[in-house]
N, CA and C of each residue as an Amber inpcrd file, in Angstrom:
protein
   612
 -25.9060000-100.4900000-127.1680000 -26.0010000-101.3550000-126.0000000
 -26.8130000-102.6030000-126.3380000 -26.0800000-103.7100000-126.1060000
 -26.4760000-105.0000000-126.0680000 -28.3030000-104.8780000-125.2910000
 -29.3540000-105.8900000-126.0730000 -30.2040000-106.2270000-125.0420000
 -30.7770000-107.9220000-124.9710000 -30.0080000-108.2390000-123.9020000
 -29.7740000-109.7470000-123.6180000 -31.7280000-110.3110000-123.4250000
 -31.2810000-111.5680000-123.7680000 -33.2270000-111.9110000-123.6970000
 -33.2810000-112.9590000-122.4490000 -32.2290000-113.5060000-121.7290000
 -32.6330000-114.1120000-120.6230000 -33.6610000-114.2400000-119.6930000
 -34.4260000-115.1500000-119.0900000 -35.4660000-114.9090000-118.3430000
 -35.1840000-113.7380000-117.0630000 -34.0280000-113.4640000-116.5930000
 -32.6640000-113.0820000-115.8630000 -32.5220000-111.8370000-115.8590000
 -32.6890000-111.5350000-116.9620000 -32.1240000-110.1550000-117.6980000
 -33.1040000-109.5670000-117.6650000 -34.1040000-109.8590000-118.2360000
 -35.8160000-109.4780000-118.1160000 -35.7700000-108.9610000-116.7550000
 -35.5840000-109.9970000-115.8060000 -35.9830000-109.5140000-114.3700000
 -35.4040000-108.6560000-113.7050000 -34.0890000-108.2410000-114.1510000
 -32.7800000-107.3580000-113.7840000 -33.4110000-105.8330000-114.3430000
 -34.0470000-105.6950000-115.4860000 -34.8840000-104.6510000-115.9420000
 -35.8830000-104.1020000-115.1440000 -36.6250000-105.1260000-114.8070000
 -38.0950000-104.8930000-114.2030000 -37.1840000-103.8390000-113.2300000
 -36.2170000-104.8150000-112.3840000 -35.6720000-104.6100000-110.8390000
 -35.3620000-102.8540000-111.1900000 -34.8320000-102.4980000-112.0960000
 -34.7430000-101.4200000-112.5090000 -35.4910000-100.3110000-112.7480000
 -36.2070000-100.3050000-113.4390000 -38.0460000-100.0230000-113.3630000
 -38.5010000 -99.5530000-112.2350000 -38.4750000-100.4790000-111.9260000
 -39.3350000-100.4050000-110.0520000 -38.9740000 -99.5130000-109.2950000
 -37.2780000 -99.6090000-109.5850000 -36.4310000 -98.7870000-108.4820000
 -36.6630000 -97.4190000-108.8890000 -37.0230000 -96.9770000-110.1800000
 -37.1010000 -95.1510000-111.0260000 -37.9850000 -95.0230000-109.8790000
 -39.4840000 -95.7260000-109.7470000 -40.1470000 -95.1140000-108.6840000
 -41.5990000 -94.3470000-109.4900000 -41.3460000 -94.0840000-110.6080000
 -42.1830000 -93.3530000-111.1930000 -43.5440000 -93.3720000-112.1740000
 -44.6100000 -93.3560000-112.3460000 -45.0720000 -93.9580000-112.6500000
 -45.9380000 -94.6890000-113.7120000 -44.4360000 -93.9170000-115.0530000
 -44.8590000 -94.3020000-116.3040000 -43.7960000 -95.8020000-115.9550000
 -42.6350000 -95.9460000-115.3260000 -42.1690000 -96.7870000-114.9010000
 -42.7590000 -97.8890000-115.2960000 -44.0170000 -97.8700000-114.4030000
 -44.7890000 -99.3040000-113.9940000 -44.6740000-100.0740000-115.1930000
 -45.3300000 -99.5430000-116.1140000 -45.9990000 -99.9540000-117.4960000
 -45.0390000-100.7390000-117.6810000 -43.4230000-100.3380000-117.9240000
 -42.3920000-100.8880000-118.3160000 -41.3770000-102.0690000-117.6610000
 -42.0830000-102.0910000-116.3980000 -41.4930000-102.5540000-115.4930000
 -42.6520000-104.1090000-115.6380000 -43.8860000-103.9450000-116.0330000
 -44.6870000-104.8010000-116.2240000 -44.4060000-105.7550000-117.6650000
 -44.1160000-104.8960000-118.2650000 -43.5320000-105.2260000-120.0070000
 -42.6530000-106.3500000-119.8350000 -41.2040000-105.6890000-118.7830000
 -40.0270000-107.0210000-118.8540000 -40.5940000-108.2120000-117.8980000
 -41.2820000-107.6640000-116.7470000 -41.5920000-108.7930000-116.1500000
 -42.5790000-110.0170000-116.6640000 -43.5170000-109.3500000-117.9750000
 -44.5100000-110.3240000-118.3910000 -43.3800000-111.1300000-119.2700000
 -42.3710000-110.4010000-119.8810000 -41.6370000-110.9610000-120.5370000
 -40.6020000-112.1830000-120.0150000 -40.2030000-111.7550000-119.1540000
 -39.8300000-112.4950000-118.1420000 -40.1320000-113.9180000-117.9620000
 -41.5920000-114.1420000-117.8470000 -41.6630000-115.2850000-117.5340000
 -42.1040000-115.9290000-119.0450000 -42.4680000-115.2670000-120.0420000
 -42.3420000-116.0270000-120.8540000 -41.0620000-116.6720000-121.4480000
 -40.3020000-115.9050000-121.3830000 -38.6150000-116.4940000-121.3700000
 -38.3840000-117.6550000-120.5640000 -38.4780000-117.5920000-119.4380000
 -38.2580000-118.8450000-118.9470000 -39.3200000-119.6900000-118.8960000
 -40.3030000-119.9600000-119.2680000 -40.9040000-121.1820000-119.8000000
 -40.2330000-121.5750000-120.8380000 -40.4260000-120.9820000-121.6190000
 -39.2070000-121.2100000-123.4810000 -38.4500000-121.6130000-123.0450000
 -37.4600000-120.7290000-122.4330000 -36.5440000-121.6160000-121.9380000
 -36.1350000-122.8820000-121.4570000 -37.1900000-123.2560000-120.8540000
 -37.4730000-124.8230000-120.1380000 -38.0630000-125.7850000-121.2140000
 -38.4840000-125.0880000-121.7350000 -39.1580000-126.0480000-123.4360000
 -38.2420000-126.2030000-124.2730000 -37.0580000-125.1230000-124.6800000
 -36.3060000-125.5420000-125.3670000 -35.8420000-126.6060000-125.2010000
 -35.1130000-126.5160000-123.9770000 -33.8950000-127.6050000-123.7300000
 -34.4080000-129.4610000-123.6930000 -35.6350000-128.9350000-123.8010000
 -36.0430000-130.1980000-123.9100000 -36.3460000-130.8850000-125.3050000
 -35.9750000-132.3030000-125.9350000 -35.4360000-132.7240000-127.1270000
 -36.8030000-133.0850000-127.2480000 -37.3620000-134.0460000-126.3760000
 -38.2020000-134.2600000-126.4750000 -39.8220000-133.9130000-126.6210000
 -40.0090000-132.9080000-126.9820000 -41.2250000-131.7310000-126.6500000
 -40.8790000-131.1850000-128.4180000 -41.7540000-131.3720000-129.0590000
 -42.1480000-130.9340000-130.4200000 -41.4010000-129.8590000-130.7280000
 -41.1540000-129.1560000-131.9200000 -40.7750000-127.5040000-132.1060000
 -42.1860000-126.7380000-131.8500000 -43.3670000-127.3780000-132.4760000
 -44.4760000-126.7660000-132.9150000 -45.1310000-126.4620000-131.0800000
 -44.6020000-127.1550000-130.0380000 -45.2810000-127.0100000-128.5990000
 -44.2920000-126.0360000-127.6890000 -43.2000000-125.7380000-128.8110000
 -42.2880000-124.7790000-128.4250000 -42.5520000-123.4180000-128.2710000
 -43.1360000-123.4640000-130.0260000 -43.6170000-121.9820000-129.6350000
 -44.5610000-120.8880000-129.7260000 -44.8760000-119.5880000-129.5510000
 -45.7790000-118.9290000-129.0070000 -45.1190000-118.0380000-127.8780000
 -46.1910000-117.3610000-127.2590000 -45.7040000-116.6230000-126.1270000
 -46.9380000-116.5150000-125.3830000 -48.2180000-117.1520000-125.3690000
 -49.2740000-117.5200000-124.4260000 -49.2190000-118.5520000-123.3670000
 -49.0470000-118.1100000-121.7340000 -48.2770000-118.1890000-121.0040000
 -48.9410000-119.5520000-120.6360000 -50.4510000-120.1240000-120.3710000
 -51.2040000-121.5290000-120.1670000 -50.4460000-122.2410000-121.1990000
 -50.2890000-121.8560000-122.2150000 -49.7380000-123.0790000-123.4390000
 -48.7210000-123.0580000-123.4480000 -47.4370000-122.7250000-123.0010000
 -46.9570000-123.1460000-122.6620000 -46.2240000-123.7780000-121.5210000
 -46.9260000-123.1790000-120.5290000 -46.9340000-123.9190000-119.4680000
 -47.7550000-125.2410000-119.5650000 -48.7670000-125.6090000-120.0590000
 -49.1250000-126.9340000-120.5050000 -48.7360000-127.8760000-120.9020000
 -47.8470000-127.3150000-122.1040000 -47.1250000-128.3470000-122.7670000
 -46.0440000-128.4810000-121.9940000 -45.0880000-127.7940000-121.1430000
 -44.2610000-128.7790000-119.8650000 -44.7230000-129.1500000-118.9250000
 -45.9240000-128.5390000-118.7780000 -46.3820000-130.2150000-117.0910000
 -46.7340000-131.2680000-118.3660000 -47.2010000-131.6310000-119.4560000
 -47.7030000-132.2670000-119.8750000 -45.6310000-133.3900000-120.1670000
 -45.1240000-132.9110000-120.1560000 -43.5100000-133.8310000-120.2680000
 -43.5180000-133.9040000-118.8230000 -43.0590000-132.6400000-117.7120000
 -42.6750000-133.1520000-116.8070000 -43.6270000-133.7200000-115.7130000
 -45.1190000-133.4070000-115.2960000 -45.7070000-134.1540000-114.8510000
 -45.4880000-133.5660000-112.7080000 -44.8500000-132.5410000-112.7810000
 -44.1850000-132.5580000-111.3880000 -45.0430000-130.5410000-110.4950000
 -45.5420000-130.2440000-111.4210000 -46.5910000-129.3120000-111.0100000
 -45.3190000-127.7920000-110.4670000 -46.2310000-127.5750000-109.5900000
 -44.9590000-126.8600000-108.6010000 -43.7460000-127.2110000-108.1680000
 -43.6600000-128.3450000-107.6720000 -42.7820000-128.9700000-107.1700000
 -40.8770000-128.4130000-107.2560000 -40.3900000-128.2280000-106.4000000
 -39.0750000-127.4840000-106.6570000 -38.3090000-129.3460000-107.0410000
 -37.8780000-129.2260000-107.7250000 -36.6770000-130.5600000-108.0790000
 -35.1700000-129.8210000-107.8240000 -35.0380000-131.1390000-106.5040000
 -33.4740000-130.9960000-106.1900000 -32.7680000-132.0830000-106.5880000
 -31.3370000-131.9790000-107.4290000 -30.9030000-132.8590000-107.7630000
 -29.2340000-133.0110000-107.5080000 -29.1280000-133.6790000-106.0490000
 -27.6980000-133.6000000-105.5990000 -27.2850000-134.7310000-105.6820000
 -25.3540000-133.9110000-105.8870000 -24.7880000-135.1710000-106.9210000
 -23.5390000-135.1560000-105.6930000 -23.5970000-136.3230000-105.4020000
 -22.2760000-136.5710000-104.5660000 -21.4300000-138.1550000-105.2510000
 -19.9080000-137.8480000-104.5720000 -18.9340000-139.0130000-105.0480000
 -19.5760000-140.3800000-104.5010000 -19.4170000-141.5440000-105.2470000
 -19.8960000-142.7110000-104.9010000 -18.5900000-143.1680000-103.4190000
 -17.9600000-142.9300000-103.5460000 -16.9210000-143.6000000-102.4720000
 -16.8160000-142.7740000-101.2580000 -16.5660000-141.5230000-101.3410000
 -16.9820000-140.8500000-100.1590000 -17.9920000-140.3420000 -99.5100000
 -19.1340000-140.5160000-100.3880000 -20.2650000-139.6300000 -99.6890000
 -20.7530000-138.2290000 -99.9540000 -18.9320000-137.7330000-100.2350000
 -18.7670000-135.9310000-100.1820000 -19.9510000-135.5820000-101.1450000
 -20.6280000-134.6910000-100.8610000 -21.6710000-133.7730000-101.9410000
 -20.6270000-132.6960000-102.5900000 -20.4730000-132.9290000-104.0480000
 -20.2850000-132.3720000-105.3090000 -20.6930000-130.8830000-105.4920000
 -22.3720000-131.1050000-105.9530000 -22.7620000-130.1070000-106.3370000
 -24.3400000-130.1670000-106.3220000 -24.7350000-129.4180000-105.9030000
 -26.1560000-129.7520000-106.1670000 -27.2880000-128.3400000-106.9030000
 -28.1320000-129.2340000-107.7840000 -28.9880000-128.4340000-108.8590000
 -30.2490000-128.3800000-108.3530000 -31.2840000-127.1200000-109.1970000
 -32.2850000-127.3480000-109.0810000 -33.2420000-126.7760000-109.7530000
 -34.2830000-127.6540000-110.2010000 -35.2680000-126.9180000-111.1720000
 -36.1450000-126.0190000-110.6200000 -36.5010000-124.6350000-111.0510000
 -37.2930000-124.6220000-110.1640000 -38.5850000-123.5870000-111.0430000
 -39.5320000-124.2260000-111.1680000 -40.9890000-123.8990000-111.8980000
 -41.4620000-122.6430000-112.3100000 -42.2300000-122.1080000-113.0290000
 -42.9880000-120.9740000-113.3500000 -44.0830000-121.8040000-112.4100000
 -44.4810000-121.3450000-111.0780000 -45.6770000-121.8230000-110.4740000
 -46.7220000-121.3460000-111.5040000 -47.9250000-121.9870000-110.8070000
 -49.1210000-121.5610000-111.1860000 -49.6000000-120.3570000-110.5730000
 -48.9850000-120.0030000-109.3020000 -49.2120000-118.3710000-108.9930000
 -48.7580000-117.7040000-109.7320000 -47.3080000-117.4270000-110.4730000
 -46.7130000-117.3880000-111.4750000 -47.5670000-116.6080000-112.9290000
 -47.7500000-118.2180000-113.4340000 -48.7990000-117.9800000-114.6630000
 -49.4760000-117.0550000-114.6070000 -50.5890000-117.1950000-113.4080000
 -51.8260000-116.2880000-112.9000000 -51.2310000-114.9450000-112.8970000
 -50.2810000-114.5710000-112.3830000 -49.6620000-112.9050000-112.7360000
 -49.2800000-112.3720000-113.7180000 -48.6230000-113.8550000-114.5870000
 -48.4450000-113.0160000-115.8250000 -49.5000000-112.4070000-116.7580000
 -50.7230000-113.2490000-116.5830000 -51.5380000-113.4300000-117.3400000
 -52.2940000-111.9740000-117.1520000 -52.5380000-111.9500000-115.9360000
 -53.0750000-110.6170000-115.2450000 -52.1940000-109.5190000-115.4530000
 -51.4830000-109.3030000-115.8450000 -49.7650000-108.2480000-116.0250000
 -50.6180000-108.1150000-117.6050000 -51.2490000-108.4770000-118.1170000
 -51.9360000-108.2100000-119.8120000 -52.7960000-106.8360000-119.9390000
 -53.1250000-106.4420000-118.6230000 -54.1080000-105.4190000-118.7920000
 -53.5440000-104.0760000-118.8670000 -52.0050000-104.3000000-118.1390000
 -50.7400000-102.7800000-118.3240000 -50.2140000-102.8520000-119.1020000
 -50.9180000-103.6600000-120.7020000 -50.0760000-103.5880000-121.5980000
 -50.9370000-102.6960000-122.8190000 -51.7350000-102.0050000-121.8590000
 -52.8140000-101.4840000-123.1120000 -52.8590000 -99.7620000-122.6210000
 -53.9710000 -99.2980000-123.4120000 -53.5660000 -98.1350000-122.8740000
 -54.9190000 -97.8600000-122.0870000 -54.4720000 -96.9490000-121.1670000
 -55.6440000 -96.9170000-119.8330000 -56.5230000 -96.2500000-120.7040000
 -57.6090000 -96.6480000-120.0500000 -59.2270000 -96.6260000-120.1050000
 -59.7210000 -95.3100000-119.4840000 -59.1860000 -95.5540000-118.7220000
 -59.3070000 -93.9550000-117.5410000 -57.9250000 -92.9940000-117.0760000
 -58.3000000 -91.7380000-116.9380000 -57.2750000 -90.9960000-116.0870000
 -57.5080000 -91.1540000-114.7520000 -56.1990000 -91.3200000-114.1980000
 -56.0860000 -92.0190000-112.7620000 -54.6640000 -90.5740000-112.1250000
 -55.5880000 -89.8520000-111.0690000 -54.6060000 -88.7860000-110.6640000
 -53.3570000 -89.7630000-109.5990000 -52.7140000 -88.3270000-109.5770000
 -51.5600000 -89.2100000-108.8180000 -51.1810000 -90.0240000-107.5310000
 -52.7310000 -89.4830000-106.7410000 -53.2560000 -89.8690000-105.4160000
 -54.3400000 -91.2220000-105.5490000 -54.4230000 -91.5740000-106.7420000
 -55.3210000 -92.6030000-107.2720000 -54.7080000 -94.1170000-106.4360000
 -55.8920000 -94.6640000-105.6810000 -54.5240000 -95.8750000-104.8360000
 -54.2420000 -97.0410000-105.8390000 -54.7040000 -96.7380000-107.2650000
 -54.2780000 -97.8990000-108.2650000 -52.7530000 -98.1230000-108.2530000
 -52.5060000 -96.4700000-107.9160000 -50.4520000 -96.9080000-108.7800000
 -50.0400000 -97.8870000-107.3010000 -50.3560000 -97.7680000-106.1600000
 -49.9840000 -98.4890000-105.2770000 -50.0200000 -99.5970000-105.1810000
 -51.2970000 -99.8330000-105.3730000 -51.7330000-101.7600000-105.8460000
 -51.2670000-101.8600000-106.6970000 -50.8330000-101.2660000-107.5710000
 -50.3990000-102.1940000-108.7340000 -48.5510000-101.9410000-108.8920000
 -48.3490000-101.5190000-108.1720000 -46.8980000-101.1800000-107.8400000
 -46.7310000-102.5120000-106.7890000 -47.1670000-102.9480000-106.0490000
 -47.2630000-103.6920000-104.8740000 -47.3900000-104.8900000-105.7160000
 -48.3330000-105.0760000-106.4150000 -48.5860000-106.2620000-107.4310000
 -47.3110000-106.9120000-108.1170000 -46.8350000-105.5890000-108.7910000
 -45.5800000-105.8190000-109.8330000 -44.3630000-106.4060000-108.9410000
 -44.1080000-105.6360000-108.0320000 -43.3500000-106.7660000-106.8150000
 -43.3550000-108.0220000-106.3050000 -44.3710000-108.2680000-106.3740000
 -44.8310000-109.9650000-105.8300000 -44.2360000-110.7100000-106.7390000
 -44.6980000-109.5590000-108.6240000 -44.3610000-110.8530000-109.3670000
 -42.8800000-110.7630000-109.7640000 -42.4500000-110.0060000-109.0320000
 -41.4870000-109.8960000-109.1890000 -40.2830000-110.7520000-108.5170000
 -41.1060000-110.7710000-107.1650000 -40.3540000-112.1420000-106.3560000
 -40.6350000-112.9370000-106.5220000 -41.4290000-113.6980000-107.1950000
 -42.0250000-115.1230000-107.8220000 -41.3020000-115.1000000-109.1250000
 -41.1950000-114.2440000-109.9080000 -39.9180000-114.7670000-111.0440000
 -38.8620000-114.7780000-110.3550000 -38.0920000-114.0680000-109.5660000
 -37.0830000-114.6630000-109.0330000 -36.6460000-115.6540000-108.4620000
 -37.8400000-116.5780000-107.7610000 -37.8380000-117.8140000-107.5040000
 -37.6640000-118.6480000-108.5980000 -38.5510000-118.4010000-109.6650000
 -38.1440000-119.0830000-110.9410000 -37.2530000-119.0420000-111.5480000
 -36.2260000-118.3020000-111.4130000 -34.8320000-118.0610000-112.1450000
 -33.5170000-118.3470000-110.6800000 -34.1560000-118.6690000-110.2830000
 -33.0830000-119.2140000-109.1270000 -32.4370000-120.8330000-109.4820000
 -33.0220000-121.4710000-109.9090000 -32.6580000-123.0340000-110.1670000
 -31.5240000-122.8870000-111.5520000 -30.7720000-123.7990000-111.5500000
 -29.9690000-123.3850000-113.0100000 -29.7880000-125.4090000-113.3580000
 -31.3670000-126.0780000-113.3960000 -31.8020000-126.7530000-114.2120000
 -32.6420000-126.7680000-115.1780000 -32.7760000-126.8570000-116.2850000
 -33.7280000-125.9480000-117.3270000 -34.6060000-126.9910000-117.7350000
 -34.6980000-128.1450000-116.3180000 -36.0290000-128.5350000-116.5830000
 -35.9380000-130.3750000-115.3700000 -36.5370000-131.5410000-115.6430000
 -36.6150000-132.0940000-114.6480000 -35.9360000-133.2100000-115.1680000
 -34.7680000-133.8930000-115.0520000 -33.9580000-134.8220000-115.3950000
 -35.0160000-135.8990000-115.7910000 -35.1900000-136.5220000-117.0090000
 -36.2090000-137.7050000-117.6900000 -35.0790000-138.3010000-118.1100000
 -35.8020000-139.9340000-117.8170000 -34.9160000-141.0180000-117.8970000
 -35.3790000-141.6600000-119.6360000 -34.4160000-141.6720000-120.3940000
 -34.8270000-142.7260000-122.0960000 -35.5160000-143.6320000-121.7020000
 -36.5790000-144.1510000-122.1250000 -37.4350000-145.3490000-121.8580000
 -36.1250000-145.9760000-123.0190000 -35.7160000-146.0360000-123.8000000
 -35.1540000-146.9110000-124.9080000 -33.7300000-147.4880000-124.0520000
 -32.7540000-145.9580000-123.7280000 -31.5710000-146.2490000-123.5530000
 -31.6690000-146.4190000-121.6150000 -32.3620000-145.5580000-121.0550000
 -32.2120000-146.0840000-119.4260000 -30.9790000-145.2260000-119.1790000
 -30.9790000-144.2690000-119.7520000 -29.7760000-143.0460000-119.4910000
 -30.8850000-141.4270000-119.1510000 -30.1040000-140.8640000-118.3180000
 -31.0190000-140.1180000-117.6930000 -30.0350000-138.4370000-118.4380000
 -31.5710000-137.9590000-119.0190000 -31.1460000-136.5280000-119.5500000
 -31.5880000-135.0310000-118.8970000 -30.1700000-134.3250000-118.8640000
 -30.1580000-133.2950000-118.3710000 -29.9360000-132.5080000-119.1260000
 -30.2030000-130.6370000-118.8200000 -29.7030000-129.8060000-119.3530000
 -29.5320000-128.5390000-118.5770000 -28.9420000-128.1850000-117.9810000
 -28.5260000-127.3120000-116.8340000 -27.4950000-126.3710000-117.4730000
 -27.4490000-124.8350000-116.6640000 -26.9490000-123.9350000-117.3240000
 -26.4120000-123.2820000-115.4890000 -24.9270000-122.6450000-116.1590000
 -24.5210000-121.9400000-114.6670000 -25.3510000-121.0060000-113.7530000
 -24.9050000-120.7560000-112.8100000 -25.4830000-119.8220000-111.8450000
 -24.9920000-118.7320000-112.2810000 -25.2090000-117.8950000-111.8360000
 -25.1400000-116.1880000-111.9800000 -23.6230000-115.8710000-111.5180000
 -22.5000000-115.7500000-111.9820000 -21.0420000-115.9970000-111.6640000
 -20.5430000-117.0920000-111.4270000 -20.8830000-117.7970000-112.7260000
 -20.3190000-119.5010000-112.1450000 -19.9080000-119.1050000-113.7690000
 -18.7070000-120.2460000-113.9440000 -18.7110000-120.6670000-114.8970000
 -18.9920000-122.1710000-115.9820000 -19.2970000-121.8850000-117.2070000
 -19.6120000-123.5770000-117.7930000 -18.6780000-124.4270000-116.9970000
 -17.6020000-124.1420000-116.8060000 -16.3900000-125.3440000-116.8710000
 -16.7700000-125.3350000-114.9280000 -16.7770000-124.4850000-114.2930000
 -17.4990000-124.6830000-112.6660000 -18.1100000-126.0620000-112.6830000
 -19.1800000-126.1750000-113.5140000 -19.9790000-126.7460000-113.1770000
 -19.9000000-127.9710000-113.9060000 -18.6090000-128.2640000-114.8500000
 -18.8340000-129.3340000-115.4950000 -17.4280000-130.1160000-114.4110000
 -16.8910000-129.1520000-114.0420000 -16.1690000-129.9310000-112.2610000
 -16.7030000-130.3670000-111.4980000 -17.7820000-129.6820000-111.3020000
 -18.3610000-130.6260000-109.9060000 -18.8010000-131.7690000-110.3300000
 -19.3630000-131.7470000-112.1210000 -20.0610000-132.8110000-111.9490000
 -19.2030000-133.9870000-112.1390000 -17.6740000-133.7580000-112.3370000
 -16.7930000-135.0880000-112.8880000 -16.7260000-134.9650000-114.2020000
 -15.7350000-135.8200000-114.4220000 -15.2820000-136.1280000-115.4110000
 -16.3010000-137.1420000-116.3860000 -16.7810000-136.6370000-117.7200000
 -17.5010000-137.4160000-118.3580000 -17.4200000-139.4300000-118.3480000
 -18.2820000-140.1850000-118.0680000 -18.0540000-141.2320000-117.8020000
 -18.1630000-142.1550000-116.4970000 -17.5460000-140.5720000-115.5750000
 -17.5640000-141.1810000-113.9660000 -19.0340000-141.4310000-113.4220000
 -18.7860000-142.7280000-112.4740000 -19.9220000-142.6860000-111.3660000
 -20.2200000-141.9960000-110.4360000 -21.6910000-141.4560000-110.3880000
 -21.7130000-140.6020000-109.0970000 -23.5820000-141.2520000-108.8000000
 -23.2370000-140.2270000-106.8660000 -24.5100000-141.1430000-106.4620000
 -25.7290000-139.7080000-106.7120000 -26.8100000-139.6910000-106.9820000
 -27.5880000-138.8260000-107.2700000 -28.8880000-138.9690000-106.0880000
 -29.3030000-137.9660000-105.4130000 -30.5090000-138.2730000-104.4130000
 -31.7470000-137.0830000-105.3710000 -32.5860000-137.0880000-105.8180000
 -33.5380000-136.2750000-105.8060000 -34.5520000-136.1800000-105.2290000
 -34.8760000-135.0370000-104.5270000 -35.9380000-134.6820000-103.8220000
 -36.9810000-133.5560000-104.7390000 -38.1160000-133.7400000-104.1210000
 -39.2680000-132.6420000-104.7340000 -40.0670000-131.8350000-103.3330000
 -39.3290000-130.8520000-103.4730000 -39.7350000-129.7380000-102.2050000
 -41.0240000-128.5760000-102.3680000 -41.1150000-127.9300000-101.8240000
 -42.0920000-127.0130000-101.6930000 -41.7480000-125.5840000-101.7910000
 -40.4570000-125.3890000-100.8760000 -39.7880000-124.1510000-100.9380000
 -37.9720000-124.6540000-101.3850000 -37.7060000-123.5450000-101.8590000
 -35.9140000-123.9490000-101.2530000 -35.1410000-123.6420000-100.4380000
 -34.4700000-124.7770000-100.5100000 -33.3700000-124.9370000 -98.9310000
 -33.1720000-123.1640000 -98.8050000 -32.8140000-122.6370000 -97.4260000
 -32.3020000-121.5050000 -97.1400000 -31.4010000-120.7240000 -97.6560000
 -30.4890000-121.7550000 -98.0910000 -29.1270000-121.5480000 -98.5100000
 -28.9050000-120.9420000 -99.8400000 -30.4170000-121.1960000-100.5390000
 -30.4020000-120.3270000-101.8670000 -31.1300000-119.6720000-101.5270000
C-alpha cells in the first residue's frame, strides 16, 4: 500500500486515528498531524521560485514558517483570488491561499511532547487522554483550514517583468485540466479582484 505525503493525506490519517478511539491511537494520530503541517508549509515553500533551496528545508515548524511570512508578508490573512471574464463580469473561478496560522504553528510545536515516550503511567480514567484527545481535534480542524485553499501560496508580482506568479494545485476531485478551464485559455485577459479575509466565505 501506497503512503502518499500530502499535507491532505497526513490529515486523512490523523482523521483516522482519532476515529479508532483508542488510546495508543493518540500518539499516532499526533505523529500525522504534526506531520501534517509540516507538509504544508513545504509545500508552500516549494512552489515558490523565489525562496532559496537552503530556506526550503528542514522540518522545524517557526523556520519555516518564517521564511514564508518573510516572502509573503500577509500573516494570517486568508488570500482570495477571483478570476472573472473581462467582458461579462461572469466569475470563472475563484482560489485561495490559505495559511498555517500562528495558532497553527503553536500546536504543532506543542504536538512535540506525544512524540516521546511518557514520563509517567497515566491510568485509563487519567483526564490527560481527554485533553489531549480534545487538543488533537482542534488541531485537527485548524489543519483543515489550512488545506482547504488550493493556492500554494500568495500570487507575487516580478519587480523585473510586472507579470504576476502563481502556483495553484486542484481541489480534492477536481481535475488539473478543471482548473486550467476556468482559468482560460493561456494568453487570455481576465479581471482578477483579491481580497485578504479573516475567515472563509461559507461556501467552503
Amino acid at each position: 500500500m501506497e503512503y502518499h505525503i500530502h499535507s491532505r493525506e497526513y490529515l486523512q490519517r490523523a482523521r483516522q486515528r482519532l476515529d479508532e478511539g483508542s488510546s495508543e491511537s493518540l500518539f499516532y494520530a499526533a505523529f500525522e498531524c504534526r506531520c501534517g503541517i509540516e507538509a504544508r508549509l513545504q509545500q508552500y515553500l516549494e512552489a515558490q521560485h523565489s525562496i532559496s533551496r537552503k530556506k526550503k528545508k528542514g522540518w522545524q515548524i517557526a523556520k519555516l514558517a518564517k521564511n514564508l511570512e518573510a516572502a509573503f508578508k500577509t500573516g494570517d490573512k486568508i488570500v482570495e483570488f477571483a478570476v472573472s471574464d473581462p467582458n461579462s463580469g461572469e466569475l470563472r473561478y475563484t482560489l485561495y491561499y490559505t495559511p498555517v496560522t500562528e495558532k497553527l504553528q503553536k500546536m504543532g510545536e506543542k504536538i512535540g511532547h506525544l512524540m516521546h515516550a511518557m514520563n509517567k503511567y497515566r491510568p485509563p480514567e487519567d483526564l490527560w487522554w481527554e485533553q489531549t484527545r480534545r487538543f488533537l481535534e482542534s488541531v485537527y480542524e485548524e489543519l483543515s483550514i489550512a488545506n482547504v485553499g488550493n493556492m500554494l501560496g500568495v500570487p507575487l508580482i516580478n519587480p523585473s517583468t510586472q507579470k504576476v506568479s502563481l502556483t495553484a494545485e486542484p481541489r480534492p476531485g477536481e481535475r488539473v485540466y478543471d482548473l486550467q478551464r476556468a482559468m482560460g485559455p493561456l494568453g487570455n485577459s481576465v479581471h482578477v479582484r483579491v481580497s485578504y479575509l479573516d475567515t472563509l466565505p461559507d461556501s467552503n
